[in-house]
C-alpha positions in Angstrom: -121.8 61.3 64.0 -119.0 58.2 64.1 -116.8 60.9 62.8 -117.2 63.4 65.5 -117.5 60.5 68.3 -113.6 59.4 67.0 -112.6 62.9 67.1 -113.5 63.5 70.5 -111.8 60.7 71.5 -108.6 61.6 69.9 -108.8 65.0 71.3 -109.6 63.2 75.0 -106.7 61.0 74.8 -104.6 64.1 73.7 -105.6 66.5 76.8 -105.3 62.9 79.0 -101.4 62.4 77.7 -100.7 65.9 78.8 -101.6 65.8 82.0 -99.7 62.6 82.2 -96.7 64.3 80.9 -97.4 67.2 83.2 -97.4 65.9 86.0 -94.0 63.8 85.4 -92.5 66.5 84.4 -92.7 68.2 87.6 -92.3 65.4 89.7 -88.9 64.9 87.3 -87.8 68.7 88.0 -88.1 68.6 92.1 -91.3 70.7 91.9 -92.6 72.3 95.4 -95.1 69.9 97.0 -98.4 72.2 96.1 -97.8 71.8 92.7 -97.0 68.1 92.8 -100.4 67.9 94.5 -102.1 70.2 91.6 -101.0 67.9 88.8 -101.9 65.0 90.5 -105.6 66.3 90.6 -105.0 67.3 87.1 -103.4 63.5 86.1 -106.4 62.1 88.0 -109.3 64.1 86.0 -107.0 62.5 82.6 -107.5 59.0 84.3 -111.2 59.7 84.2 -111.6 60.5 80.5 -109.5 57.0 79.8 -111.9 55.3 81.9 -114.6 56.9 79.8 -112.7 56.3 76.7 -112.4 52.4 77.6 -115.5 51.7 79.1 -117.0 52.9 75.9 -115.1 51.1 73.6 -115.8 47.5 75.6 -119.0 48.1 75.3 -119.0 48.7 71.5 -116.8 45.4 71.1 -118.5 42.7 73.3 -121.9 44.6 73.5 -123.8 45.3 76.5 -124.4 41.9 77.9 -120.7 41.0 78.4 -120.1 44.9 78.9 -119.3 43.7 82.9 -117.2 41.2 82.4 -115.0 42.5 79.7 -114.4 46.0 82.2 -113.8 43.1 85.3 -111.1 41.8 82.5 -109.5 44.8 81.6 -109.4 46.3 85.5 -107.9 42.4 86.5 -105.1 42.6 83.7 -104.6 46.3 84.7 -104.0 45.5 88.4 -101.5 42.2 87.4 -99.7 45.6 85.2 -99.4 47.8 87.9 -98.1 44.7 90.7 -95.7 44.2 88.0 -94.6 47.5 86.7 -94.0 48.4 90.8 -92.3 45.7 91.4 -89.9 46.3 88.5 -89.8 50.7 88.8 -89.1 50.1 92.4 -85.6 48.4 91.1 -85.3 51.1 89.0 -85.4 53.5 91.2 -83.3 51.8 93.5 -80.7 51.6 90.9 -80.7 54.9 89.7 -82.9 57.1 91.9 -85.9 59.3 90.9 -84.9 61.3 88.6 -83.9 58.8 85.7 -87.5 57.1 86.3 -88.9 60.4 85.7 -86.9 61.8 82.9 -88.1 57.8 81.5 -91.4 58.0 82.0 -91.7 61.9 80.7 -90.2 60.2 77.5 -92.4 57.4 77.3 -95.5 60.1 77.8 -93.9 62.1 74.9 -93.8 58.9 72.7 -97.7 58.0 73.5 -98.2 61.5 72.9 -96.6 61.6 69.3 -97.9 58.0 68.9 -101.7 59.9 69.1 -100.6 62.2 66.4 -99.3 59.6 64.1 -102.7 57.8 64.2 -105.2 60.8 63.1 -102.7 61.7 60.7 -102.4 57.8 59.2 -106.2 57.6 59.5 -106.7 60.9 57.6 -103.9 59.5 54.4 -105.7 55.8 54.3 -109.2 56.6 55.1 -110.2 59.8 53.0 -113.7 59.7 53.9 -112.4 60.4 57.9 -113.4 64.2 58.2 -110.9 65.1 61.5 -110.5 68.7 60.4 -113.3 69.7 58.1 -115.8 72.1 58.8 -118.7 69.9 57.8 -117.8 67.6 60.6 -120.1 69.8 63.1 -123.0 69.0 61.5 -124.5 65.9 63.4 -127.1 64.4 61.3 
């Protein structure tokens, strides 16, 4: 059952970096407004399954108890991130306009993306007993 819990997750993370690269990619290309809109939504739903992802994984580490406070720790350093981040992007954009954040941050969503792959694959090689792709996998027991 741990098996098909990791894959899940794997496969969550996976359908969450696309819609991250999705929706920078047509915020890079000067998309119409509609569709801008559309994979916003989309970006939003692959917020969601992080917050699942996350929320899940506290709780496994600290355990139930601290569950709270470890999700008020991760939100807090997540907000000092994001004050930072737009504070520095806005230079960025300043300095070279739109497009070159974009064409950056579809990049860096491409790396994360690859990054994902690299993981199940690394797991597969060092931990035989990981069953990603077999058959048998289904069976919960």
């Amino acid at each position: 059952k741990r098996e098909i819990n990791i894959f899940i997750n794997y496969i969550l993370l996976i359908i969450e970096a696309c819609s991250l690269i999705m929706r920078l990619f047509v915020c890079f290309i000067n998309a119409p407004v509609w569709v801008v809109v559309s994979c916003t939504c989309i970006r939003g739903m692959g917020f969601a399954i992080i917050l699942h992802i996350s929320f899940k994984y506290i709780i496994r580490v600290v355990g139930e108890k601290l569950s709270t406070v470890g999700i008020m720790l991760c939100e807090l350093l997540q907000a000092i991130m994001l004050f930072t981040f737009n504070n520095v992007f806005g230079i960025v954009i300043d300095k070279t306009g739109y497009t070159t954040f974009y064409f950056i941050q579809v990049i860096l969503a491409c790396v994360t993306l690859v990054l994902i792959f690299v993981m199940i694959i690394l797991r597969k090689k060092h931990h035989p007993e990981f069953k990603l792709f077999n058959k048998k996998q289904t069976e919960i027991k």
